[in-house]
Legacy VTK file of the C-alpha trace (Angstrom):
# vtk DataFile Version 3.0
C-alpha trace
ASCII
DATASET POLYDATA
POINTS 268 float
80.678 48.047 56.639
78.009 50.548 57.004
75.075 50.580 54.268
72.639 53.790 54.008
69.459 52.989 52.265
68.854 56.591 50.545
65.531 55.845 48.662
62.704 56.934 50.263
59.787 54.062 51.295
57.192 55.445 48.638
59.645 55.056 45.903
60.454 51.584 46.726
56.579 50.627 46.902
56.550 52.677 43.061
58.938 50.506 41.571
57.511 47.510 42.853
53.997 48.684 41.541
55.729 49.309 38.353
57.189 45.354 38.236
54.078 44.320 39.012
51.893 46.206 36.768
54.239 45.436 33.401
54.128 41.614 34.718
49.764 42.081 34.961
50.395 43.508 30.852
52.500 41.078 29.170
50.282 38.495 30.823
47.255 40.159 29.305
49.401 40.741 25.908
50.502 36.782 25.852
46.761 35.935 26.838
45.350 38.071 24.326
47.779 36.627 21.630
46.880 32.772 22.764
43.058 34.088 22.174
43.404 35.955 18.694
45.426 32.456 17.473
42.944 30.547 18.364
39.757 32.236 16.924
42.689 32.482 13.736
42.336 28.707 13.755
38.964 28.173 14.632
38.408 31.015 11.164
40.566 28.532 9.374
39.296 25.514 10.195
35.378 26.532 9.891
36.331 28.648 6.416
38.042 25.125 5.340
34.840 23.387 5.951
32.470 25.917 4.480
35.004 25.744 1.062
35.028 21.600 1.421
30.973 21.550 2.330
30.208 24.016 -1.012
32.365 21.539 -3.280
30.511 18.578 -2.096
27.022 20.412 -2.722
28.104 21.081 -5.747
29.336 17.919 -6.625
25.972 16.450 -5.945
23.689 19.240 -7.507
25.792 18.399 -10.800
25.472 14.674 -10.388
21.630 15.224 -9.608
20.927 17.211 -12.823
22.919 14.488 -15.009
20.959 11.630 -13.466
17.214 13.962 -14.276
18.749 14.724 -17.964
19.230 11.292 -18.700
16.446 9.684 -21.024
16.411 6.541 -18.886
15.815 8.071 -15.736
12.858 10.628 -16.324
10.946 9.837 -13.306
13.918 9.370 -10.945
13.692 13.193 -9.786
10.422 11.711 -7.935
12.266 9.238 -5.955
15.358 11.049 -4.843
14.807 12.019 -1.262
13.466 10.611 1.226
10.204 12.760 1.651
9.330 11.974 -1.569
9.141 8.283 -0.645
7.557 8.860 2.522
4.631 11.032 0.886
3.962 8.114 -1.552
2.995 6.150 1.441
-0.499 7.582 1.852
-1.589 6.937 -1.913
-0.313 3.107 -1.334
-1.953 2.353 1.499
-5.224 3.839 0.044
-4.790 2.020 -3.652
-4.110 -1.593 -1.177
-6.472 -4.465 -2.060
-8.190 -5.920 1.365
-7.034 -9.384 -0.029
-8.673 -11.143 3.743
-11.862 -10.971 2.034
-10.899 -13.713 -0.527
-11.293 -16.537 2.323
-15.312 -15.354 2.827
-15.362 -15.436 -0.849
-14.116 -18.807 -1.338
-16.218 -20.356 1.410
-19.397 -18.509 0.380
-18.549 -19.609 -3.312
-17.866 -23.335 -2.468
-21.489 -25.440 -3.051
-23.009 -28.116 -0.944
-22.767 -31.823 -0.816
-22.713 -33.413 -2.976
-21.266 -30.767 -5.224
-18.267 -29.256 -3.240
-15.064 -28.883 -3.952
-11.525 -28.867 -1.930
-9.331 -26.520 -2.923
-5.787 -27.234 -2.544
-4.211 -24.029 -3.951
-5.532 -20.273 -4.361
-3.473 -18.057 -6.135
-4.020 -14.430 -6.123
-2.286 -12.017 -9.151
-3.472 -8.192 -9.255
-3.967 -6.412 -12.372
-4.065 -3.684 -14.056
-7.648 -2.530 -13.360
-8.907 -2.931 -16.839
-12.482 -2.759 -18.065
-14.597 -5.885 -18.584
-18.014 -6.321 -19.965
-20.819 -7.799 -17.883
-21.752 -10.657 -19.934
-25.398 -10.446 -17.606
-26.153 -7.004 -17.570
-24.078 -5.469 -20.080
-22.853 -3.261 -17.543
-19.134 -2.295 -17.417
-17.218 -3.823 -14.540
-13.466 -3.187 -13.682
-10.899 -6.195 -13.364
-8.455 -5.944 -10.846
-6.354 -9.366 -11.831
-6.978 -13.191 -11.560
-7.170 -15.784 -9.352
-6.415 -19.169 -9.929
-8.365 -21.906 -8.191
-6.421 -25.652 -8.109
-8.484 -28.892 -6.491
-10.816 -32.237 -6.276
-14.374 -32.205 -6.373
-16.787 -35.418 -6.800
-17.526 -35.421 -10.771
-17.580 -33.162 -14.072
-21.620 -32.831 -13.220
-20.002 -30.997 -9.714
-16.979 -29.150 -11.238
-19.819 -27.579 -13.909
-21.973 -26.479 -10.862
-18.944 -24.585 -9.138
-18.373 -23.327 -12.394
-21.464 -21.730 -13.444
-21.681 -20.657 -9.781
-18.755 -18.516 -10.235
-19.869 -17.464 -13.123
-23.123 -16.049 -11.880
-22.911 -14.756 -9.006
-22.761 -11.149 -8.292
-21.833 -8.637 -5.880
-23.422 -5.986 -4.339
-21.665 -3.081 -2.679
-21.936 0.870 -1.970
-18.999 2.969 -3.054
-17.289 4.919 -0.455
-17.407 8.217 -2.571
-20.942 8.316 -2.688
-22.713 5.901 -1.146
-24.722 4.585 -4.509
-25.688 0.803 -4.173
-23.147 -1.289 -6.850
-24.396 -4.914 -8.596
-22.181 -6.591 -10.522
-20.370 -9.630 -11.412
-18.195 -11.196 -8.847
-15.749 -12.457 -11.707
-15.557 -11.013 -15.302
-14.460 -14.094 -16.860
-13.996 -17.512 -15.791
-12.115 -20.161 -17.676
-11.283 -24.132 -16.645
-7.710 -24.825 -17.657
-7.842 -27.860 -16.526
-9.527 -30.644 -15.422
-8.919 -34.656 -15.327
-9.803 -37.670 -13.520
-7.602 -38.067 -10.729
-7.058 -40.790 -7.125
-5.018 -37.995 -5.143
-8.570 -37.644 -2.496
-8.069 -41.617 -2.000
-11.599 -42.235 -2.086
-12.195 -43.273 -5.518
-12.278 -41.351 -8.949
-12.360 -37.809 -8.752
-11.970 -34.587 -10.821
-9.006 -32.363 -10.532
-9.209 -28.955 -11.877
-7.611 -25.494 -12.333
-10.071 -22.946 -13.221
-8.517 -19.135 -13.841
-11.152 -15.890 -12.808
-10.831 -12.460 -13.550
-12.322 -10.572 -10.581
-14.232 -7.302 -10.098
-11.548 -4.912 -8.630
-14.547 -3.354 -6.364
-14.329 -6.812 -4.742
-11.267 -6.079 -2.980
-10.970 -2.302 -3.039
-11.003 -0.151 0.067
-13.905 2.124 -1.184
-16.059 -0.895 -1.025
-18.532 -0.837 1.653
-20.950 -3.186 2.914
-19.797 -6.177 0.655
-22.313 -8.608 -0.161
-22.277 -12.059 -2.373
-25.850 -12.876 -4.329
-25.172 -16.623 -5.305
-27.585 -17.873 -7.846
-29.989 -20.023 -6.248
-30.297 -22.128 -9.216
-27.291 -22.784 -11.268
-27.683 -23.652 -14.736
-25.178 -25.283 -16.951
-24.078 -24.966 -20.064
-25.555 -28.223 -21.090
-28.769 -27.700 -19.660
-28.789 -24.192 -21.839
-27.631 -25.453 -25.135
-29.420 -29.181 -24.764
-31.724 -29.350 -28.027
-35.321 -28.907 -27.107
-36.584 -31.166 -30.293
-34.188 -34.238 -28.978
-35.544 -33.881 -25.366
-38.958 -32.540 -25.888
-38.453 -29.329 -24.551
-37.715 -30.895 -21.447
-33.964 -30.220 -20.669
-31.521 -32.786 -18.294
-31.602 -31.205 -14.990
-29.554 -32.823 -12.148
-30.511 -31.801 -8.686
-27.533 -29.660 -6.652
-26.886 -29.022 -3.339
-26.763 -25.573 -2.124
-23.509 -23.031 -2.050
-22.209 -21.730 0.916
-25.361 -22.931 2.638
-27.877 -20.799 0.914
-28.386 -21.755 -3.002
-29.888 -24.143 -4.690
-29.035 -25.291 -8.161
-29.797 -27.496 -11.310
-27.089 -28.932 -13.265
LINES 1 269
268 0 1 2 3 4 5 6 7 8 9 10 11 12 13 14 15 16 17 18 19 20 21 22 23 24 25 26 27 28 29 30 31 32 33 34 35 36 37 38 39 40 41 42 43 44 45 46 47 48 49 50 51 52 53 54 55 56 57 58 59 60 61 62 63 64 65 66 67 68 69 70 71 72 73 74 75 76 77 78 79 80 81 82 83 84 85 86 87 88 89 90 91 92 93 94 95 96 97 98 99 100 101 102 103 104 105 106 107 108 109 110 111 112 113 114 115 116 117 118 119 120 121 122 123 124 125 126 127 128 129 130 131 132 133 134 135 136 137 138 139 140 141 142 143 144 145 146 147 148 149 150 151 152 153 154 155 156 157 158 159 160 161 162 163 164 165 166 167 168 169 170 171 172 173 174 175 176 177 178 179 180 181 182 183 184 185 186 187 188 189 190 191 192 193 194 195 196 197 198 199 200 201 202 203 204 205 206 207 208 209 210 211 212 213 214 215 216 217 218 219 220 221 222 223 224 225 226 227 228 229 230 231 232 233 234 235 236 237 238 239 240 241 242 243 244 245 246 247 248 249 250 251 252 253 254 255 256 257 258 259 260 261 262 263 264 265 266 267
């Protein structure tokens, strides 16, 4: 069987152009339809979120106002992020006591044989900065909280001595604002709680105590520079001030003390 191919070449290599170029167009088409459904999804998805995202904000800025409307809460707008935490770190860390000086105080403050003491206990409470009258100068001087001093020492003649010593003695500082030179009292107040015979040192009799001080806030503060201790370098008691002059012929008892901190003198 004879077959007679009547279509010219050029025609043939038309229609296969054709094929091919339709088959190039729906692939673009179908690709161009994947495309457009995905940025539809990617739309829905992302306009989902935005719509979620706003309901949450909104949640919380209604939650927020009804925590700073509440009477209990006034000052909780202050503490609500985290900034406002961190920027309260400055004004701490400027307003913190340098508490290590208390161990130079103590040892400075602690008189000679035979009138020293051994302190078992120190307990530091701050305050709240309140003014005290200087019973010496009449000078104002703040108090920044208490101290409370338990131990042994030799005799009541000994545990007056550390007394009045603590009493006494002042200290001298320059503020860091403006460099003025500052006397005052170490300790605003000083009170004895307690005080008893007891055998806890194992050598014999001696005197327990707990004595409670209000100290000078400058004694501790940051703005305190050049921190100095003037220890009386005679220490008076009580009885030595109030002894009657008639009974003793204006000659006072007077007990001879050893020195505090290795620089002071005293009478008791």
């Amino acid at each position: 069987m004879l077959q007679v191919n009547l279509l010219p070449d050029v025609k043939k290599e038309f229609i296969k152009a054709k094929r091919q170029r339709n088959l190039v167009m729906t692939v673009c088409i179908m690709a161009s339809l994947g495309a457009g459904a995905v940025v539809v999804v990617l739309c829905v998805i992302m306009g989902g979120q935005q719509i979620h995202k706003n309901i949450l904000m909104g949640n919380v800025d209604r939650d927020k106002q009804t925590i700073q409307n509440a009477q209990e809460n006034k000052q909780l707008n202050e503490y609500l992020t985290v900034q406002n935490q961190l920027s309260q770190i400055d004004s701490l860390k400027e307003s913190q006591p340098i508490l290590s000086r208390l161990f130079d105080y103590i040892q400075e403050l602690n008189p000679a044989d035979p009138n020293g003491v051994e302190l078992s206990s120190v307990r530091m409470t701050a305050g709240g900065n309140t003014a005290a009258a200087d019973t010496t100068t009449g000078a104002a001087a703040e108090s920044g909280g208490t101290i409370e001093l338990n131990g042994l020492t030799a005799n009541f003649a000994s545990l007056n001595v550390y007394k009045t010593t603590l009493q006494r003695t002042e200290i001298t500082y320059s503020d860091g604002e403006d460099g003025d030179s500052v006397t005052e009292l170490l300790f605003t107040s000083v009170t004895v709680n307690e005080a008893g015979l007891s055998q806890a040192g194992g050598g014999g009799d001696q005197v327990s105590f707990r004595i409670t001080v209000s100290y000078n806030a400058a004694a501790f503060n940051q703005n305190s520079m050049d921190v100095t201790l003037k220890i009386p370098q005679e220490t008076t008691s009580d009885a030595v001030v109030n002894a009657p002059r008639n009974v003793f012929n204006n000659n006072g008892p007077t007990v001879e003390s050893g020195t505090a901190g290795g620089g002071n003198g005293g009478t008791d």
